[in-house]
Structure formats: structure tokens, C-alpha cells
N, C-alpha and C positions, 0 to 999 in steps of 0.2 A: 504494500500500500504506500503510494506517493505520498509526502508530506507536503503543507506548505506551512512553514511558524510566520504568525502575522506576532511583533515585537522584537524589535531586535538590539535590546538591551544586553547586560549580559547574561541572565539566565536565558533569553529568548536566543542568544546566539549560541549559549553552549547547548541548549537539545537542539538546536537546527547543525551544529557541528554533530552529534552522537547520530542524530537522525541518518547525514551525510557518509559519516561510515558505513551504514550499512545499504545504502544506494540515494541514487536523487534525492534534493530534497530544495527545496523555493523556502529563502529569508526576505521576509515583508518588515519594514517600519515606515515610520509619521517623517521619517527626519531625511530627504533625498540626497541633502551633503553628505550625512551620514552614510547613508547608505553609499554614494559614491566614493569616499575616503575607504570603506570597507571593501569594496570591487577595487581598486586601483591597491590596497595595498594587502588585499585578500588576510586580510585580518582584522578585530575590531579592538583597535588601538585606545581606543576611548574607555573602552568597559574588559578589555581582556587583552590588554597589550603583550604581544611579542608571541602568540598563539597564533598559528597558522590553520587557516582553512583548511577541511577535506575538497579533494576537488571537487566532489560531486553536490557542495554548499552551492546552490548559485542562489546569485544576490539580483531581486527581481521590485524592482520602485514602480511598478504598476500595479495598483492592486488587482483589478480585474483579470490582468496577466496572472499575477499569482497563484488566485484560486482556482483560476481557470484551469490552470498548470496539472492542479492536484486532488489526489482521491479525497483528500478529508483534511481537515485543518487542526493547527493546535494554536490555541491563541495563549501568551505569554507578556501578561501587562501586572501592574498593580491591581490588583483590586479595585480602587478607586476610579480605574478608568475601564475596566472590564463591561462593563453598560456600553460606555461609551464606541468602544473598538467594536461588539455585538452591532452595534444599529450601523455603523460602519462598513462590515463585510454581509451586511444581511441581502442587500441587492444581486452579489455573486453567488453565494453560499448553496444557492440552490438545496438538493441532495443530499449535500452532504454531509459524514455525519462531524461532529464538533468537539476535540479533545483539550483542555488548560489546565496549564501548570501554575496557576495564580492562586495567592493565598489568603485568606480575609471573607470578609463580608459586603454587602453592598452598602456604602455611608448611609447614614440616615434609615433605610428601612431593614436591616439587619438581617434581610434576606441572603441564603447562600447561594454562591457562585451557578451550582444547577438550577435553584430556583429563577435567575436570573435568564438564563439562558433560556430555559423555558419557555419563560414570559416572553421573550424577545425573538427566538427562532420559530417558535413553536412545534407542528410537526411540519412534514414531510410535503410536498405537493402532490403527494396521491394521500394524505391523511394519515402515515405511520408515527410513530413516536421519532422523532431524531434518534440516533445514536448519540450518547455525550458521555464523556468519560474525564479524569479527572488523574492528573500525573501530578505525586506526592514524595515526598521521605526526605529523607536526612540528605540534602544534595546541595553542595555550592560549587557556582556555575565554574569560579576556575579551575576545582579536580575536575569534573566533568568533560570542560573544554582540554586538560590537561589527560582526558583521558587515565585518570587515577578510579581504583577501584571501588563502585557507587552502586549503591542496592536503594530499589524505588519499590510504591505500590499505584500499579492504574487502578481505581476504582470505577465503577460503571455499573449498573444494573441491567448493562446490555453484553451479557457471555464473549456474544464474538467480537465486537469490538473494543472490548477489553484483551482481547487476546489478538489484535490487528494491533494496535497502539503498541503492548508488549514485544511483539515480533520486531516489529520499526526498530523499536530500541533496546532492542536487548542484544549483547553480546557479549565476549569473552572478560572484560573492563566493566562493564552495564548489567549486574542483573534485577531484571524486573519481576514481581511477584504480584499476583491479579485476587483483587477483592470486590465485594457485591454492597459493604458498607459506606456509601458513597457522603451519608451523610456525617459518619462516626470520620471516616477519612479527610473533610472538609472541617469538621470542630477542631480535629487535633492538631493539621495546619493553620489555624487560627490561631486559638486559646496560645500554641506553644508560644508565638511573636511575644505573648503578653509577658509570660512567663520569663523568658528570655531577659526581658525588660528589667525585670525582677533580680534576676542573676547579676545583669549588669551593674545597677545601681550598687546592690551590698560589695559586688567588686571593686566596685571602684569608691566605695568608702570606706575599702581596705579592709571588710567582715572578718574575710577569714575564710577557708575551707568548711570547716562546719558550719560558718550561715549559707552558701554556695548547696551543700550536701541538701540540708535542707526546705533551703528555698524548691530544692529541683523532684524532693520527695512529697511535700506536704502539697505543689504546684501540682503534679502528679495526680494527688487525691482530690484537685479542686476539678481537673478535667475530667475526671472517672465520673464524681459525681454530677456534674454538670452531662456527662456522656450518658449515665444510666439514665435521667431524668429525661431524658430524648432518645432511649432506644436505640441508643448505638450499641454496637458489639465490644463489651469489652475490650476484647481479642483485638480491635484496630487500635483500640488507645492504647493499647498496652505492643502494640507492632512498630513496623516505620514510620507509618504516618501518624503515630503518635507520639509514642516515649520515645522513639529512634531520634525526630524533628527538633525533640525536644532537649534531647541533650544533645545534638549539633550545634544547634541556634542560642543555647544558653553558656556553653562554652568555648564555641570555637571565635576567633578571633575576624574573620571574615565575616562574621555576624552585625548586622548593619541595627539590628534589632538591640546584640548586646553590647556594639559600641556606642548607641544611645544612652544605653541604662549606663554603662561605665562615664560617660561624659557627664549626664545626670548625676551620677554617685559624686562626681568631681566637686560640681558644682557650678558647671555650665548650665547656661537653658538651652530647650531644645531648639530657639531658632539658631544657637551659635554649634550645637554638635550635628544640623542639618546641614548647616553650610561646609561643616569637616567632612562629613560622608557623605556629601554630593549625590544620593538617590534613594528612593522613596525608605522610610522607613513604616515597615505595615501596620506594628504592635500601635504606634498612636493612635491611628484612628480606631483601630479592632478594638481597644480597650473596650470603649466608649459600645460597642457592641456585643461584646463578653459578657458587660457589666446589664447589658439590654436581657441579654437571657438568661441571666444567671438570676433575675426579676422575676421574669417571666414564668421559668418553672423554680421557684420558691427555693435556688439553690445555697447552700454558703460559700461563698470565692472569696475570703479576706486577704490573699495575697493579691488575684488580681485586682481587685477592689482601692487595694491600698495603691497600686499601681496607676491609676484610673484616676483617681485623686492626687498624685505626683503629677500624671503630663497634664492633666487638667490645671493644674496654679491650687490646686483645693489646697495642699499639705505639701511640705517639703520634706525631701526623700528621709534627714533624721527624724522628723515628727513619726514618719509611717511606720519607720522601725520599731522608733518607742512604742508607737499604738500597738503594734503585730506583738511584742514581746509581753507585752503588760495581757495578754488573754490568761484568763484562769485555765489550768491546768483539769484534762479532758480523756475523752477514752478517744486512744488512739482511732479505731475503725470502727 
């Protein structure tokens, strides 16, 4: 199955690079310099400098070209503009069926990424359900484009095109593992940004390994419960797309999520460690969403919460400690 990735940031370049290894494959972005700086120097010097293209990456500035090009698509944006890139390629898209690697929720109505899609593709031009599937786990895009060895989950509640999506990207460097938990797999790449956030800050106010150890177990039991209370599978949150994401994103260094919360623990605000990290960070607005359904089904998240009230100006990141430490002493589970 042909790919065509519409984003060509750098997660959007390194799956349209792993795509590329295993045959053709059409990279789309908004940005045409960009996109031509990437064609002339077949690499994206901007988001993945000094990584060289697979030949069979080609770099394609029309979109209509694009999709036209290809069996199915994988759209690779923030969250925040996922709506947007949807109404975008909906004129093309015809057929076929719709796979992203995007993490978060929609701003403001806290709907997920499939619901979204839904509403905006719909079905099919003879009346089927779209095919839509959902690429997750513990992955930053410079192993990937570096070809370093990366274990994902495509979730889909459609068999074979979770196992088309798979196929594209799986290889000897790539292995991909297929799940039916579409919505358990979409929380856990949320919630984790948040969490992350959380790790970063006590990092970077010098906690210690035991608040880090912490933060990343009792964050853990705020996504479980917030998972059961919506019928997700265990079994995802406790997989790559969840606890796997989760301690990627809250300790690895490439984590744009936890060199927020480290800039934060500092004592930066976030418009001055946005302008250090130069691209979107997700956990900000997701908070704000977390914090929506953790309401909703009547859950307790006082790590995210306290989190939520950091990027928000509500509390400042010692206040939240002091608040989280000061709770009476409880039954574990």
C-alpha cells in the first residue's frame, strides 16, 4: 500500500523516511520553501539535520498530486491543527482510507482525534465506514529517521487496515504490533504529554530520582483510572501506547513535553521555554483536556491537575509540590 504523509515536520518526515524504506512513498507540507530546501538538499535540515533521505521519499508540494499519488494517507500534525489539515485534504481524499500519528485532543471540544475524523471524512462515497487507524508508542522522530530500533502500536477497529498500515512500516529496525483499543490507545498518547510535564518540572527543580520514580508511578495510576472509567483495555495502558509513551516522553531528553516541564521547574515561563524549543508543545493544551474528563467521568488526576494549574498561571510549580505532598496518607490501590 502507497503512502502519502500530509506534515512534514519532523515526526511527519521520519514515518514518510521508515515508510520510504520499504517502497514509495509522497511527503506533503503547508510550507513550499520548505518543502523545496528538503528536494534540493534531500534532507530536512530544519527538523532532522544531516539525515539523508530514502530514495524512494519523494517530496510532492501539490497536494492534489499527492493524494492522488496514493492508496491511503497518514496525516502527521499537532493536534491542534488536525481539524484543520482534515477539511484541507477532504476534497482529494476521496476513498480512501485515513491513518495519524498525532497526539492530543481536539482544543476546546475534547473530542479524540477519531472522533474528529469522523465528523469531518465521514464515510465512504458508496456509504462504508472509512478505514482510520491510529500510529502510536514510544517513538522520536530522530531514532526513527536515524533508523534506531522502535517498537509502535497501529490501533484501528478496522483488522485489515491495521495490518496494511503495519506492513508499510514494519521492518527489520520498525517493529509494529496491531491493536483494536483505538480509544485506550489515543488516552495514553494524551494523558502521557501531561505527565511528562510533571516529570519535567520536579526535574528541573532538582527533586531527585525518587520524586521522578514517582511522579511516573502514581501518573500511571491516574491514566489506568481515568482508562477504566472509559472502557479502555487495560492491557493498552499498561502497552506502548501507554506506559511504553510514557516513560519515553517523561524521561528522555528529546522530549519537547519534558523540556517544558524542566524549563518550568527552572523557573522560566512557558512563552520563554516555547521560544527555546521552537515546536509545538502538546501537554499544554491537552492539560486543559485531561483535566475536561477527568470531570466528566468523576475521576481523581491530582498530579495532572496540579499540572493544569502550573501552565495555566493558577499555582506555581513549588506551590503544587507543596499541595501534592501535604495529601493524607491512603490505601495504595
Amino acid at each position: 500500500m502507497l503512502f502519502t504523509v500530509i506534515g512534514a515536520g519532523s515526526w511527519g518526515t521520519a514515518l514518510g523516511m521508515q515508510l520510504a524504506r520499504n517502497g514509495t512513498t509522497y511527503l506533503w507540507g503547508r510550507n513550499s520553501k520548505h518543502l523545496e530546501d528538503m528536494q534540493s538538499a534531500r534532507s530536512n535540515e530544519a527538523y532532522l539535520p544531516g539525515i539523508g533521505f530514502p530514495d524512494d521519499l519523494i517530496i510532492e508540494s501539490d497536494l492534489e498530486t499527492a493524494i492522488g499519488a496514493a492508496d491511503a494517507i497518514l496525516v502527521v500534525s499537532p493536534s491542534d491543527a488536525f481539524s484543520e489539515i482534515l477539511h484541507k485534504i477532504k476534497p482529494y481524499i476521496q476513498n480512501r482510507p485515513l491513518a495519524w500519528a498525532s497526539k492530543g485532543f481536539e482544543p476546546g471540544s475534547g473530542r479524540f482525534l477519531h472522533e474528529v475524523a469522523e465528523g469531518i471524512l465521514g464515510k465512504d462515497s458508496v456509504g462504508h465506514n472509512r478505514p482510520i487507524a491510529l500510529v502510536t508508542g514510544p517513538s522520536f522522530a530522530k531514532d526513527v529517521a536515524e533508523s534506531k530500533p522502535t517498537l509502535v502500536t497501529v490501533a484501528s477497529s478496522n483488522q485489515y487496515f491495521a495490518e496494511d498500515v503495519a506492513h508499510a512500516l514494519h521492518n527489520e529496525n520498525f517493529r509494529v504490533y496491531i491493536s483494536d483499543d483505538i480509544i485506550g490507545a489515543e488516552l495514553g498518547g494524551a494523558v502521557k504529554n501531561v505527565l511528562a510535564l510533571a516529570t519535567g518540572i520536579c526535574d528541573g527543580m532538582g527533586l531527585g530520582d525518587n520524586t521522578r520514580a514517582a511522579i511516573l508511578t502514581r501518573g500511571m495510576a491516574e491514566m489506568m483510572r481515568l482508562g477504566a472509567a472509559m472502557d479502555c483495555k487495560p492491557e493498552t495502558l499498561m502497552g506502548l501506547s501507554g506506559l511504553g509513551d510514557l516513560v519515553l516522553t517523561s524521561t528522555g531528553d528529546l522530549s519537547r513535553n519534558r523540556r517544558m516541564g524542566l524549563a518550568l521547574g527552572q523557573g522560566k515561563t512557558i512563552e520563554q521555554a516555547k521560544k527555546e524549543i521552537g515546536q509545538v508543545v502538546e501537554g499544554i493544551g491537552t492539560a486543559d483536556e485531561v483535566m475536561r474528563l477527568a470531570k466528566k467521568y468523576k475521576v481523581d488526576m491530582p498530579i495532572s491537575e496540579h499540572v493544569w494549574k502550573v501552565v495555566n498561571g493558577k499555582m506555581t510549580p513549588q506551590d503544587a509540590v507543596r499541595e501534592l505532598m501535604s495529601r493524607g496518607p491512603r490505601q495504595e490501590f
